[in-house]
DSSP file (Angstrom, degrees, kcal/mol; ACC not computed):
  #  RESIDUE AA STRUCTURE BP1 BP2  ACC     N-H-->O    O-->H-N    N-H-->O    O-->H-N    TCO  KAPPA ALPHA  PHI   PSI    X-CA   Y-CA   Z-CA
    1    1 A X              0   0    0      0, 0.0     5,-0.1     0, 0.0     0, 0.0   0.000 360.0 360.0 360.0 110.9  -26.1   -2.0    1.9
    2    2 A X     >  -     0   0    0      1,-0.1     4,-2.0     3,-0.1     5,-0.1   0.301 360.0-116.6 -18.2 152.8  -24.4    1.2    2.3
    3    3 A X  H  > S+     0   0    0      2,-0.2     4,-1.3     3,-0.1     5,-0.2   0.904 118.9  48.8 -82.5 -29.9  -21.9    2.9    0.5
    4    4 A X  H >> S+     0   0    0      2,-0.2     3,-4.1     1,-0.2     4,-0.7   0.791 117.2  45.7 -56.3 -99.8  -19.4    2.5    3.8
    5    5 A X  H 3> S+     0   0    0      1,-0.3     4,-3.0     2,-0.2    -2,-0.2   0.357 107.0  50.6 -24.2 -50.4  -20.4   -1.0    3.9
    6    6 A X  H 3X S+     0   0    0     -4,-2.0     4,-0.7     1,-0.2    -1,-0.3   0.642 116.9  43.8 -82.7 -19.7  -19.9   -1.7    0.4
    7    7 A X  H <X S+     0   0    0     -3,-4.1     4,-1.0    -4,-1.3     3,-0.4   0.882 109.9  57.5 -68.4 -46.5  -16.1    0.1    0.6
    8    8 A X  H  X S+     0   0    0     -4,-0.7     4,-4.2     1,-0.3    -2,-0.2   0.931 107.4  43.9 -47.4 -57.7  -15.4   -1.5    3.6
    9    9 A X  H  X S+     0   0    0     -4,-3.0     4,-2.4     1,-0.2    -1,-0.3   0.737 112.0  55.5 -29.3 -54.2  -16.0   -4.9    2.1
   10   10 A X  H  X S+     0   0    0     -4,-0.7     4,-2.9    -3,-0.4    -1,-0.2   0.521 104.0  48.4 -78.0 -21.8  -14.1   -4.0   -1.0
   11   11 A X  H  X>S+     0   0    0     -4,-1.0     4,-3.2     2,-0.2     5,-0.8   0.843 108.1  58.0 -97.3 -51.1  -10.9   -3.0    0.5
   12   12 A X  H  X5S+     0   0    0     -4,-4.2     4,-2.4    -5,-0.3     5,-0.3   0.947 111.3  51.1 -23.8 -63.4  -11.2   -6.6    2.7
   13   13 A X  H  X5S+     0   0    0     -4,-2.4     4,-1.3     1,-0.2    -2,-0.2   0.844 109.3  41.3 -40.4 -61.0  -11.2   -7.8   -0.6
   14   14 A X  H  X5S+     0   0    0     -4,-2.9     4,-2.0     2,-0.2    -1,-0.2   0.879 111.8  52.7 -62.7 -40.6   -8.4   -6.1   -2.0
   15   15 A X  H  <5S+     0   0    0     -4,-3.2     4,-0.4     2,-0.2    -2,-0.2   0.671 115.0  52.3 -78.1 -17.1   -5.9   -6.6    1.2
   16   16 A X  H  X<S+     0   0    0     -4,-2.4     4,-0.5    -5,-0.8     3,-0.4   0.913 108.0  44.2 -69.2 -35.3   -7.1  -10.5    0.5
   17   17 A X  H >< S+     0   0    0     -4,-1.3     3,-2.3    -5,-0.3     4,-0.3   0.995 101.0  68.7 -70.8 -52.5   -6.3  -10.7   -3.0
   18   18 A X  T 3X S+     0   0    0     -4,-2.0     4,-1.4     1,-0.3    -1,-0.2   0.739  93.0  72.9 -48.7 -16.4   -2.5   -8.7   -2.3
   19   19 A X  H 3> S+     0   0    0     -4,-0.4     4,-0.6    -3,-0.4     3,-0.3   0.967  89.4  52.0 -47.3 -54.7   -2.1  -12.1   -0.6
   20   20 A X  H XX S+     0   0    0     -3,-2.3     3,-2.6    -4,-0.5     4,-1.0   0.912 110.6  42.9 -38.6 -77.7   -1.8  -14.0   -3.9
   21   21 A X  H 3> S+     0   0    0      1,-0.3     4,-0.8    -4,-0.3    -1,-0.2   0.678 109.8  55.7 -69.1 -23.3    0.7  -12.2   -5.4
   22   22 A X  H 3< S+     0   0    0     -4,-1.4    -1,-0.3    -3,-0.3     4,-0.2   0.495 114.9  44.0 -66.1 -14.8    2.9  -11.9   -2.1
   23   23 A X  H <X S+     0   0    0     -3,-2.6     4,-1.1    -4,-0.6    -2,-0.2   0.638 114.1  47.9-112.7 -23.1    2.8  -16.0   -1.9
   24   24 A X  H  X S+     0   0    0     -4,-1.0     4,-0.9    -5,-0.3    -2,-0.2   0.614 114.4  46.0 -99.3 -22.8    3.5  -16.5   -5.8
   25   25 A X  H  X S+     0   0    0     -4,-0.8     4,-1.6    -5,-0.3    -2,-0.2   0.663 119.3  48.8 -97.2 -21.7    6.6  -13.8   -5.5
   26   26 A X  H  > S+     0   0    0     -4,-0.2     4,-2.0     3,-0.2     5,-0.3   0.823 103.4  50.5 -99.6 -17.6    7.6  -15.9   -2.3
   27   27 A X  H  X S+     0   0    0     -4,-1.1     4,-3.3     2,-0.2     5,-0.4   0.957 107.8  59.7 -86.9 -28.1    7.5  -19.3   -3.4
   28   28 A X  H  X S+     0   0    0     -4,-0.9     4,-1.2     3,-0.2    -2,-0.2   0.837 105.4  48.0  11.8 -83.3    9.8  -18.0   -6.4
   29   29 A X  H >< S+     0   0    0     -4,-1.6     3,-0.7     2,-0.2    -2,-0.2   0.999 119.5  40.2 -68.1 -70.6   12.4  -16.8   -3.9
   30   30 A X  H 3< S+     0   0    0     -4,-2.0     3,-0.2     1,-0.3    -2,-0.2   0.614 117.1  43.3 -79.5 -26.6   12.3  -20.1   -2.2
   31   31 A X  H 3< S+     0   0    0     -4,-3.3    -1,-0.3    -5,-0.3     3,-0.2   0.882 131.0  28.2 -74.2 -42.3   11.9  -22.4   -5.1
   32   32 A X  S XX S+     0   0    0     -4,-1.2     4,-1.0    -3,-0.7     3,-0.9  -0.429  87.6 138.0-117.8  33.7   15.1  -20.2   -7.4
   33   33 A X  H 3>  +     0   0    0      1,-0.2     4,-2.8    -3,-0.2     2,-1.0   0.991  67.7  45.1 -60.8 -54.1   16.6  -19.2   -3.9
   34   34 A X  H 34 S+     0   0    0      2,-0.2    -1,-0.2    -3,-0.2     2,-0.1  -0.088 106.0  59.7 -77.5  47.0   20.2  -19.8   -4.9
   35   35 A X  H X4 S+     0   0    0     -2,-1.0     3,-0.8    -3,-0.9     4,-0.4   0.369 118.8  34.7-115.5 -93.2   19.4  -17.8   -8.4
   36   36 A X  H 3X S+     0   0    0     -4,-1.0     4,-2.3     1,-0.3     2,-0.6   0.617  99.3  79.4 -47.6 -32.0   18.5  -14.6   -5.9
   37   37 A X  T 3< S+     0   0    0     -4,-2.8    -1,-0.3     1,-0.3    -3,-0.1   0.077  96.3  46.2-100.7  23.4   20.9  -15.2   -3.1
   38   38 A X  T <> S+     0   0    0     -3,-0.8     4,-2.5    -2,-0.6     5,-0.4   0.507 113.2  41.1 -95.0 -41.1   23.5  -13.7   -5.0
   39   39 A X  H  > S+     0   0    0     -3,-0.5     4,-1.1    -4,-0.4     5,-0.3   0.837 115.9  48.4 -67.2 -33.1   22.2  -10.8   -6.3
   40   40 A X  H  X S+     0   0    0     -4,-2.3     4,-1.0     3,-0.2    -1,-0.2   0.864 112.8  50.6 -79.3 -34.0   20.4   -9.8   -3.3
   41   41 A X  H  4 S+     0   0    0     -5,-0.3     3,-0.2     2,-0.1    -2,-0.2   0.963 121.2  36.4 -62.5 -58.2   23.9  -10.5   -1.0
   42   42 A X  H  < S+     0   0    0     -4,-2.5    -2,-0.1     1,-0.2    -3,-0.1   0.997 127.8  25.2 -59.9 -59.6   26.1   -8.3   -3.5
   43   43 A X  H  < S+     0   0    0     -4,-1.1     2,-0.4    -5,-0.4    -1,-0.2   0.548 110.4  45.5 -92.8  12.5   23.9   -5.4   -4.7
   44   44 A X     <  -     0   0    0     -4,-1.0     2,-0.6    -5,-0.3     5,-0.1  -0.984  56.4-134.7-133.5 131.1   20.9   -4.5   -1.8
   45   45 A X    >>  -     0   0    0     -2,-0.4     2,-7.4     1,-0.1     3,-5.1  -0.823  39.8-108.1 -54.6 117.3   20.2   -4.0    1.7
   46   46 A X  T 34 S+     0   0    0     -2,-0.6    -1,-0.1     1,-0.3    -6,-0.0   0.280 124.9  47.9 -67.2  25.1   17.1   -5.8    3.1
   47   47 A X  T 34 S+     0   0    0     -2,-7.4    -1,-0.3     2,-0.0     4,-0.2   0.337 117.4  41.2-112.6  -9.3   15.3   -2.8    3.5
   48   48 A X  T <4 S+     0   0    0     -3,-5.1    -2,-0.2     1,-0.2     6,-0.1   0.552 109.6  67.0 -93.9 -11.6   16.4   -1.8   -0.3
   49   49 A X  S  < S+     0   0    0     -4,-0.9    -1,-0.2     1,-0.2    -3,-0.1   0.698  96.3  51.9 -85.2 -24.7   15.6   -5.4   -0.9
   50   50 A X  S    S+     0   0    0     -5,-0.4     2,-0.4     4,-0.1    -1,-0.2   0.728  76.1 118.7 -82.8 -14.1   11.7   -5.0   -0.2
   51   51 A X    >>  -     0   0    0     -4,-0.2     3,-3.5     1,-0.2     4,-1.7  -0.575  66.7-139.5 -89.3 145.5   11.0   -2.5   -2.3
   52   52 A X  H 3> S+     0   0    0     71,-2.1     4,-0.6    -2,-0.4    -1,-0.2   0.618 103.1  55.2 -90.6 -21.9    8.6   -3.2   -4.9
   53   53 A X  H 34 S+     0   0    0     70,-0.4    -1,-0.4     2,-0.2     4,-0.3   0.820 111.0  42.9 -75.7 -19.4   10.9   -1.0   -7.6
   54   54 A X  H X> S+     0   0    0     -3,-3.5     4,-3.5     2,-0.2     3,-0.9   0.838 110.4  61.1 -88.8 -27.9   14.2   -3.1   -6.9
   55   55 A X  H 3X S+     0   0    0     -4,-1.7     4,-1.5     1,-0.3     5,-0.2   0.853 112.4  44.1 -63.9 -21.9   11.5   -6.6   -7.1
   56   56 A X  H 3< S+     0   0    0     -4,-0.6    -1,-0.3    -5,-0.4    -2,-0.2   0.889 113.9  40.3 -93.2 -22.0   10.9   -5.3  -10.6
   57   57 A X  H X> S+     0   0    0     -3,-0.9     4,-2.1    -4,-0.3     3,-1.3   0.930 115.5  53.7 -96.6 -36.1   14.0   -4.5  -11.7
   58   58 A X  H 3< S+     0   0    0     -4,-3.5    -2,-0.2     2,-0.3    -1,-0.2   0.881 114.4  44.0 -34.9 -49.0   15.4   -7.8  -10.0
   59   59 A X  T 3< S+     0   0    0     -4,-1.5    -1,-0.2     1,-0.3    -2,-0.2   0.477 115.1  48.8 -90.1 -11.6   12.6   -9.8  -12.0
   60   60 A X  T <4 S+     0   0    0     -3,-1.3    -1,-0.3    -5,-0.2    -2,-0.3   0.701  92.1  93.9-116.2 -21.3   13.3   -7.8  -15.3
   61   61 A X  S  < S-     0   0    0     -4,-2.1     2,-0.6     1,-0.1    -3,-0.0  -0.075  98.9 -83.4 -47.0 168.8   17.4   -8.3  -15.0
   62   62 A X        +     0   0    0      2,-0.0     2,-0.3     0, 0.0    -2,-0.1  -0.870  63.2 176.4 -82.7 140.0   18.8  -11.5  -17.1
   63   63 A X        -     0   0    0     -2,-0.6     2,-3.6     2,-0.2     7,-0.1  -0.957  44.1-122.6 -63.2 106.8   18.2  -13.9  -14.8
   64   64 A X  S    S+     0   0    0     -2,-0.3     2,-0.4   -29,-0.0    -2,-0.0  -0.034  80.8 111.8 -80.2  57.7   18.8  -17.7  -15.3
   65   65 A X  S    S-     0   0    0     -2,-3.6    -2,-0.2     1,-0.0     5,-0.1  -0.978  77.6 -81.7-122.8 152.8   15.1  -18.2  -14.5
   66   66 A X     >  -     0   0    0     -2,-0.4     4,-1.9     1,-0.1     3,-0.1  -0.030  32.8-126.0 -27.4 131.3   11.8  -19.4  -16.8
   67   67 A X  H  > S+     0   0    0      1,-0.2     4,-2.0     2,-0.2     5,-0.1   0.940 111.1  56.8 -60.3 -51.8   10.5  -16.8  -18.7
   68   68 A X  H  > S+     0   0    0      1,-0.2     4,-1.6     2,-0.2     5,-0.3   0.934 104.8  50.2 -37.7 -51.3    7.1  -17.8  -17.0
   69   69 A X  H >> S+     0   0    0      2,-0.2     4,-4.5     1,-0.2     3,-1.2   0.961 114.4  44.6 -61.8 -42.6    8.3  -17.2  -13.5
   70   70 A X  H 3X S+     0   0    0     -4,-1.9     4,-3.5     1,-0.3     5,-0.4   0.981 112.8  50.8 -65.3 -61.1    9.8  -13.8  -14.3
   71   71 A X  H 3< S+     0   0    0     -4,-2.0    -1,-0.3     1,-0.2    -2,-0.2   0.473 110.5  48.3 -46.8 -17.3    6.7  -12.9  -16.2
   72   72 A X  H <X S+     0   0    0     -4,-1.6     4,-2.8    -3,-1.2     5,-0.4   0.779 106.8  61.0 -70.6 -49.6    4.6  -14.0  -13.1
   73   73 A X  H  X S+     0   0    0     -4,-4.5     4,-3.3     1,-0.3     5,-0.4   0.943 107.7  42.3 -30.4 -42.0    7.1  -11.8  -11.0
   74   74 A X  H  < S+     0   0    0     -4,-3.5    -1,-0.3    -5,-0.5    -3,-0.2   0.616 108.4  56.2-114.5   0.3    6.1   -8.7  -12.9
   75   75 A X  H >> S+     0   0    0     -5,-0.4     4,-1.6    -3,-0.3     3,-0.9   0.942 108.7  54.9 -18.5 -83.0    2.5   -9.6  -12.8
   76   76 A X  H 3X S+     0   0    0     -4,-2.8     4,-1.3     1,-0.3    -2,-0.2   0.805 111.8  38.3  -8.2 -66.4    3.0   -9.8   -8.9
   77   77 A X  H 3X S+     0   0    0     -4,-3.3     4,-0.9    -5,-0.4    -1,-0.3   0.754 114.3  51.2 -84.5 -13.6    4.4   -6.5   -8.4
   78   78 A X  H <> S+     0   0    0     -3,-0.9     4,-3.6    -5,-0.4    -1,-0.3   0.951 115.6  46.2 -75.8 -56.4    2.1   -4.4  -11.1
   79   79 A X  H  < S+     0   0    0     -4,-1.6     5,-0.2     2,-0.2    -2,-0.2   0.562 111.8  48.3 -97.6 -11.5   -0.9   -6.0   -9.4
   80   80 A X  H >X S+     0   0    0     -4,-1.3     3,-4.2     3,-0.1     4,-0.6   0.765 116.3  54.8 -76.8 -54.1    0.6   -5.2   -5.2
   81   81 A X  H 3X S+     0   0    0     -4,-0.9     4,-4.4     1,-0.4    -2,-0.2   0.892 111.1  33.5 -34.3 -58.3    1.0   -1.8   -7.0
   82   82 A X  H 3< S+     0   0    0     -4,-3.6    -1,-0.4     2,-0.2    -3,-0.1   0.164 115.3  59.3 -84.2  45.2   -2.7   -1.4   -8.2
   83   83 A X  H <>>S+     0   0    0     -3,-4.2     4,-3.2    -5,-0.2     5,-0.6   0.051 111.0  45.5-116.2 -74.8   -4.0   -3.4   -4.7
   84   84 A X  H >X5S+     0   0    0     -4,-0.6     4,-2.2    -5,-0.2     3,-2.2   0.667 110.9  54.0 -24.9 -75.8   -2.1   -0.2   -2.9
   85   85 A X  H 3X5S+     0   0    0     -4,-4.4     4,-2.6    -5,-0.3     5,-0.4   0.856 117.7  31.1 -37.5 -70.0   -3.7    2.1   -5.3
   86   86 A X  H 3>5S+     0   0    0      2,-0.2     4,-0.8     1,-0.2    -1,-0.3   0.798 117.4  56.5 -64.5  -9.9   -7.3    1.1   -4.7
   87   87 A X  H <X5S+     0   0    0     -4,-3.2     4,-3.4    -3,-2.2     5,-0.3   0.907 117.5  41.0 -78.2 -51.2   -6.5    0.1   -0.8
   88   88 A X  H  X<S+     0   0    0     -4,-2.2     4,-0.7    -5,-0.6    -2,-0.2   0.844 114.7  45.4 -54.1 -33.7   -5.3    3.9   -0.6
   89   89 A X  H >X S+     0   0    0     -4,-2.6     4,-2.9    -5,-0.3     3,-0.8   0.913 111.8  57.6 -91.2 -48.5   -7.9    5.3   -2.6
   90   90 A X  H 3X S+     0   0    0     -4,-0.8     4,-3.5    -5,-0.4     5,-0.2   0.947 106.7  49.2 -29.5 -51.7  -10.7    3.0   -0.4
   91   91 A X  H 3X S+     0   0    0     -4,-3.4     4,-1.0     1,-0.2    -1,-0.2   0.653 102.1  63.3 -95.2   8.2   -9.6    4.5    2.7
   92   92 A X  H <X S+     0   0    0     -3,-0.8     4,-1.9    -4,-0.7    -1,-0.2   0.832 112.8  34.4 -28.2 -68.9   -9.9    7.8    1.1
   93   93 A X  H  X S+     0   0    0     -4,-2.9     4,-4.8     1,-0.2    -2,-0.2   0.931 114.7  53.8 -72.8 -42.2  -13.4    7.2    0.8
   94   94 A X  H  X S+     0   0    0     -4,-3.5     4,-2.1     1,-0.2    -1,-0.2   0.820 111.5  52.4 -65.7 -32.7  -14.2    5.1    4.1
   95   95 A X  H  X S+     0   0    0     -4,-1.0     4,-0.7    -5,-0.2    -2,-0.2   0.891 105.9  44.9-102.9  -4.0  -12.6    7.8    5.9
   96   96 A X  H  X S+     0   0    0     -4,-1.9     4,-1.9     2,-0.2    -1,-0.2   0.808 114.0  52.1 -69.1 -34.1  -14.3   10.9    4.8
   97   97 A X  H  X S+     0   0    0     -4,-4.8     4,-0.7     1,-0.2     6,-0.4   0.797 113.3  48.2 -89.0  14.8  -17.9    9.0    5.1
   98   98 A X  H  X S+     0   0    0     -4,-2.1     4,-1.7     3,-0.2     5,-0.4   0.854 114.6  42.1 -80.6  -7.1  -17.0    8.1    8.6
   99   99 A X  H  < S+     0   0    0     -4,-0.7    -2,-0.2     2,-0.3    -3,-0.1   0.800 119.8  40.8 -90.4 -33.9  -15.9   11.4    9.3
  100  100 A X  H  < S+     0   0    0     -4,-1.9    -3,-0.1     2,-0.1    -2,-0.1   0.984 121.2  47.9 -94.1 -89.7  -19.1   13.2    7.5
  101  101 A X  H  < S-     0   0    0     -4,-0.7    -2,-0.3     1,-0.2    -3,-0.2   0.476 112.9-126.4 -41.0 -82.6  -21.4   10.2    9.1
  102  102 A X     <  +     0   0    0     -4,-1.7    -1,-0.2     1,-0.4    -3,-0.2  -0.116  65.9 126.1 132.4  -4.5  -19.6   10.7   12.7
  103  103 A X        +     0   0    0     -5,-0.4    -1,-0.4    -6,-0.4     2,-0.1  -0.462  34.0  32.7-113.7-162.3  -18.8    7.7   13.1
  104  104 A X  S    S-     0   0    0     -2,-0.1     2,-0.5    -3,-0.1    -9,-0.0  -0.218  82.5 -79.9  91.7 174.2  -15.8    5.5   13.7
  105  105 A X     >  -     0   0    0     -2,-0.1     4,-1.8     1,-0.1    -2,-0.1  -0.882  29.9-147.3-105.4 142.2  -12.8    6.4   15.9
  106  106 A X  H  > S+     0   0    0     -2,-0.5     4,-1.9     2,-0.2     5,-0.2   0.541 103.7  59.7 -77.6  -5.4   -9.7    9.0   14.5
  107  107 A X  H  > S+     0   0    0      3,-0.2     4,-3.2     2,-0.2    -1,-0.2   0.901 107.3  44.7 -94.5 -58.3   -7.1    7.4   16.3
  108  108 A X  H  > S+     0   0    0      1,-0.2     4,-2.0     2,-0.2    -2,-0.2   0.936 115.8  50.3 -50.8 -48.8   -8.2    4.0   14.2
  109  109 A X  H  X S+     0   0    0     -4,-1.8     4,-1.7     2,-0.2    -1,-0.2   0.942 115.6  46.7 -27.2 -59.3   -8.4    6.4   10.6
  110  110 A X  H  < S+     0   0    0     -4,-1.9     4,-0.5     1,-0.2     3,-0.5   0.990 107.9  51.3 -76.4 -54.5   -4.9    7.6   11.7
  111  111 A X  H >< S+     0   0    0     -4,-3.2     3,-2.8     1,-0.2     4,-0.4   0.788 110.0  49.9  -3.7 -83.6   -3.5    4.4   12.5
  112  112 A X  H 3< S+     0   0    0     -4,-2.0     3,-0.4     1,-0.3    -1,-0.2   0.634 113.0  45.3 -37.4 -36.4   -4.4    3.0    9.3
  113  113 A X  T 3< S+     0   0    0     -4,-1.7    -1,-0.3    -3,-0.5    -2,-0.2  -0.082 107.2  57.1-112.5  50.9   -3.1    5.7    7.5
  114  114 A X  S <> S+     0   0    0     -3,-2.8     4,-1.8    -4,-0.5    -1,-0.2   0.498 109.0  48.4-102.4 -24.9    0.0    5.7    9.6
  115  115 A X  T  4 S+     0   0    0     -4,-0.4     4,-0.3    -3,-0.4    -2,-0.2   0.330 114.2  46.2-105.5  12.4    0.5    1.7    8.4
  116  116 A X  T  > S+     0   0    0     -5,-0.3     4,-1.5     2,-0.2    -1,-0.2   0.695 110.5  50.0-110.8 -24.0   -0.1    2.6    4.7
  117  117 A X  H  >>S+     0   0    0      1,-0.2     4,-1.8     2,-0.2     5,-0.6   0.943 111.5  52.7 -52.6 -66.4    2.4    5.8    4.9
  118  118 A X  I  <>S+     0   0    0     -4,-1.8     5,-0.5     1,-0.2    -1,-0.2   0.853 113.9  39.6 -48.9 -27.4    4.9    3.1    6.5
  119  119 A X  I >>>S+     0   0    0     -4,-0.3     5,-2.2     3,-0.2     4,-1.1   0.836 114.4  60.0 -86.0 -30.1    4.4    0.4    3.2
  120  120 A X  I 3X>S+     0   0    0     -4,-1.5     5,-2.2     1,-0.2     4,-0.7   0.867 116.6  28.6 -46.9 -72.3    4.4    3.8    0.9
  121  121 A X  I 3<5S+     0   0    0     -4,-1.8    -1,-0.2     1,-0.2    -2,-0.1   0.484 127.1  38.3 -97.4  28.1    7.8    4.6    2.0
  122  122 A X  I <4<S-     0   0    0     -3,-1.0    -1,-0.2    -5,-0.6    -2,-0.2   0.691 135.4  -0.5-126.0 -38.2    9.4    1.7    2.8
  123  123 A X  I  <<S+     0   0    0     -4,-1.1   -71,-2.1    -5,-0.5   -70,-0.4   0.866 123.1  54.2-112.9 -23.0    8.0   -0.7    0.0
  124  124 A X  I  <<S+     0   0    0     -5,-2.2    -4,-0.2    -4,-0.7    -3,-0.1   0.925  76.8 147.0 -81.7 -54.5    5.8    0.7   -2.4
  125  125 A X      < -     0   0    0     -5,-2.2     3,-0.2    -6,-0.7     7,-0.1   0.781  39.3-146.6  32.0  57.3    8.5    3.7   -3.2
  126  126 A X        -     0   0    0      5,-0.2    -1,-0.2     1,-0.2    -2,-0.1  -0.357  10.3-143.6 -72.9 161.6    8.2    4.5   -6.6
  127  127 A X  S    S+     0   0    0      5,-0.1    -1,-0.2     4,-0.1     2,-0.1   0.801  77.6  95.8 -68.0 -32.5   11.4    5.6   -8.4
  128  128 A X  S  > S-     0   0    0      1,-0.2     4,-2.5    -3,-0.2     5,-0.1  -0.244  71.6-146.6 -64.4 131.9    9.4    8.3  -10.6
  129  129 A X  H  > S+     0   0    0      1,-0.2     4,-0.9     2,-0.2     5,-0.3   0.953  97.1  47.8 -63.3 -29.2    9.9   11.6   -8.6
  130  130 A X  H  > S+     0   0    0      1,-0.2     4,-2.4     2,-0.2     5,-0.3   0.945 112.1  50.2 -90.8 -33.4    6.3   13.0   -9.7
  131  131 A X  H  > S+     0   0    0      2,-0.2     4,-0.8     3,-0.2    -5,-0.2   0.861 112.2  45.9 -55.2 -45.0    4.7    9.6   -8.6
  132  132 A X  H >X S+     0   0    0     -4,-2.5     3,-6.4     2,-0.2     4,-0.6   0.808 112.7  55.6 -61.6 -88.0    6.4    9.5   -5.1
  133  133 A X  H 3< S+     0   0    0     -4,-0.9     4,-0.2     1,-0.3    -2,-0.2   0.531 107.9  42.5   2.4 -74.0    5.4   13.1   -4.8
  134  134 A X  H 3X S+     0   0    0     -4,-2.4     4,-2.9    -5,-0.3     3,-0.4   0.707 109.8  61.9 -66.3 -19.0    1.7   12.7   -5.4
  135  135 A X  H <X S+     0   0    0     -3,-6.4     4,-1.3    -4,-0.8     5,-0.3   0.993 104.4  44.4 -68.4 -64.6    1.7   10.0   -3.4
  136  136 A X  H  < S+     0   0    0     -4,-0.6     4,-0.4     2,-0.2    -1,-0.2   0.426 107.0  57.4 -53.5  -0.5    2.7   11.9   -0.9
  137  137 A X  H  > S+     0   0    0     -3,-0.4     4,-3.1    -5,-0.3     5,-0.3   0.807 107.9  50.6 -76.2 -59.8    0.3   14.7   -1.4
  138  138 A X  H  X S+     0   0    0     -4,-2.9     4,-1.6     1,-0.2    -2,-0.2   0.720 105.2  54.0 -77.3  -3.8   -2.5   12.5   -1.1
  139  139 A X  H  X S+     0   0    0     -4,-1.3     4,-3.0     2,-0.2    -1,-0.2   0.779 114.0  45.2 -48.3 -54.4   -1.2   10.9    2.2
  140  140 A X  H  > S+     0   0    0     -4,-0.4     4,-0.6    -5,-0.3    -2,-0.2   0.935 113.6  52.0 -67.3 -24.2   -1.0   14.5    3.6
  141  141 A X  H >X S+     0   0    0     -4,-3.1     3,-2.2     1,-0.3     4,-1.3   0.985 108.2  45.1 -70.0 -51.3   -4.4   15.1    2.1
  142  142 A X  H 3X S+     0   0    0     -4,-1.6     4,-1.5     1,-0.3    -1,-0.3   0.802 114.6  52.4 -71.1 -16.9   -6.2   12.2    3.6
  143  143 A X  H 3X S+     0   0    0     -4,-3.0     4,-0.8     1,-0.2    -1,-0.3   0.682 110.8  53.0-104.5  17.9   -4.4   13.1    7.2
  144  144 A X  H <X S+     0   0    0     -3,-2.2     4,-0.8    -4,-0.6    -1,-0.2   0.603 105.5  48.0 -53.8 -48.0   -5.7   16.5    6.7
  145  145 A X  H  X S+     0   0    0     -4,-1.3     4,-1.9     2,-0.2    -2,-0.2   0.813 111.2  52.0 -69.0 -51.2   -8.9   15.5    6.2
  146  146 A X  H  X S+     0   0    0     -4,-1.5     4,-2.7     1,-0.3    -2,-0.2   0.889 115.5  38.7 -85.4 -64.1   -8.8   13.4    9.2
  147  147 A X  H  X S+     0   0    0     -4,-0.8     4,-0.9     2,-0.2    -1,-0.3   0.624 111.1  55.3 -88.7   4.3   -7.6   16.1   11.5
  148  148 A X  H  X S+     0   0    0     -4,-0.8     4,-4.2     2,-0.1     5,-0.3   0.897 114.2  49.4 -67.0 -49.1   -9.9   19.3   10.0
  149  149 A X  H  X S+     0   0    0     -4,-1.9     4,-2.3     2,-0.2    -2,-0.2   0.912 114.8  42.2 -59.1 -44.9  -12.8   16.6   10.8
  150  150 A X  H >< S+     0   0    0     -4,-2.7     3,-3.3     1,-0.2     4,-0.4   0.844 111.9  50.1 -80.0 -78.0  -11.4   16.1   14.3
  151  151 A X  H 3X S+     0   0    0     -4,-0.9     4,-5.1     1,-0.3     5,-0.3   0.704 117.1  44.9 -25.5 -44.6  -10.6   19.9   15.3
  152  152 A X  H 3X S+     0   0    0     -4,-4.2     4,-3.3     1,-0.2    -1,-0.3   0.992 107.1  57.6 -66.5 -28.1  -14.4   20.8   14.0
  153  153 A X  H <X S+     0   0    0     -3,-3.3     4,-0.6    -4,-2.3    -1,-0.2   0.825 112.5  40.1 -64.0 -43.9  -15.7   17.8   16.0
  154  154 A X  H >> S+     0   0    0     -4,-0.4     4,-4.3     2,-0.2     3,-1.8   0.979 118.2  48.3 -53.5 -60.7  -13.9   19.5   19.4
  155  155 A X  H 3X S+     0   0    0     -4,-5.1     4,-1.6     1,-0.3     5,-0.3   0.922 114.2  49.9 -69.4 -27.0  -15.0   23.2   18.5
  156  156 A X  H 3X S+     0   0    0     -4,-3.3     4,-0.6    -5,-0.3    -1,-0.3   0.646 111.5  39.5 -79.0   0.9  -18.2   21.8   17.9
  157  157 A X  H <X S+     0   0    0     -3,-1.8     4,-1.6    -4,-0.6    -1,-0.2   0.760 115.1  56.2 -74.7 -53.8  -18.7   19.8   21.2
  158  158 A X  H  < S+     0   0    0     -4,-4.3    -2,-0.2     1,-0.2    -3,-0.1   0.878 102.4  55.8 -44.0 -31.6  -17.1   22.9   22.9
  159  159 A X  H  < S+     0   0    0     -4,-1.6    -1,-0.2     1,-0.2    -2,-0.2   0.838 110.5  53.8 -62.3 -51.2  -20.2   25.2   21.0
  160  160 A X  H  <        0   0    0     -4,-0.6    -1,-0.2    -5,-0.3    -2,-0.2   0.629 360.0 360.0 -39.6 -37.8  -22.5   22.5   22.9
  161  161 A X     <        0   0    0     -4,-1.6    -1,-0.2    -3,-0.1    -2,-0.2   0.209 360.0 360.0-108.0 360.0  -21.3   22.8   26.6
């Protein structure tokens, strides 16, 4: 097995596992709904409500919930946090060796890291300015990467003909 394969695999892996903690943060809300369904009515909007920095501070506020449940909460949301990291730094890797190996399609590369831009700034967000930042450095890097690989790939079909 390849080193693509053996990424590929890995990041399947990880976008399985980010299930768990997304099903354990939702049966939470659904079980302690009327706990949340005040705080979430007064102080958020439901796009300010998804993001993974207000689930933490929500889950770290006094809350008249079990110390367990909270402490599961904020398990949850450290552990979507490092499943992002490593899904982002996976397709980092998968898409420079398909681009070095020739294969795959760019359109699919960019996709993906069009739908991982979209959880970065609409849920992932972190509050720390130098964390957003880099985050966003290494978004631009990887769609850098993506389109230097395609532009040589043209001049070098054009070099051909």
């Amino acid at each position: 097995m390849n080193l693509l394969e053996t990424a590929s695999k890995w990041k399947r892996a990880f976008l399985i596992l980010s299930m768990i903690p997304i099903i354990l943060i939702g049966i939470v809300y659904i079980v302690y709904g009327s706990t949340f369904n005040s705080l979430i009515v007064e102080n958020t909007t439901l796009l300010d409500f998804f993001k993974l920095s207000n689930q933490k501070t929500l889950f770290s506020s006094e809350l008249s919930l079990p110390i367990i449940l909270m402490s599961l909460g904020n398990l949850s949301i450290i552990t979507l946090y490092i499943i992002f990291l490593l899904w982002l730094c996976l397709h980092i890797i998968i898409t420079y060796l398909k681009l070095s190996q020739h294969i795959g399609c760019k359109i699919d590369l960019i996709v993906e890291l069009f739908i991982i831009a979209l959880l970065y700034f609409f849920i992932i967000s972190p509050q720390n300015i130098i964390s957003y930042l880099l985050g966003c450095i290494i978004l631009i890097i990887d769609l850098a990467l993506i389109v230097i690989y395609w532009i040589y790939e043209i001049k070098h079909n054009d070099e051909k003909r």
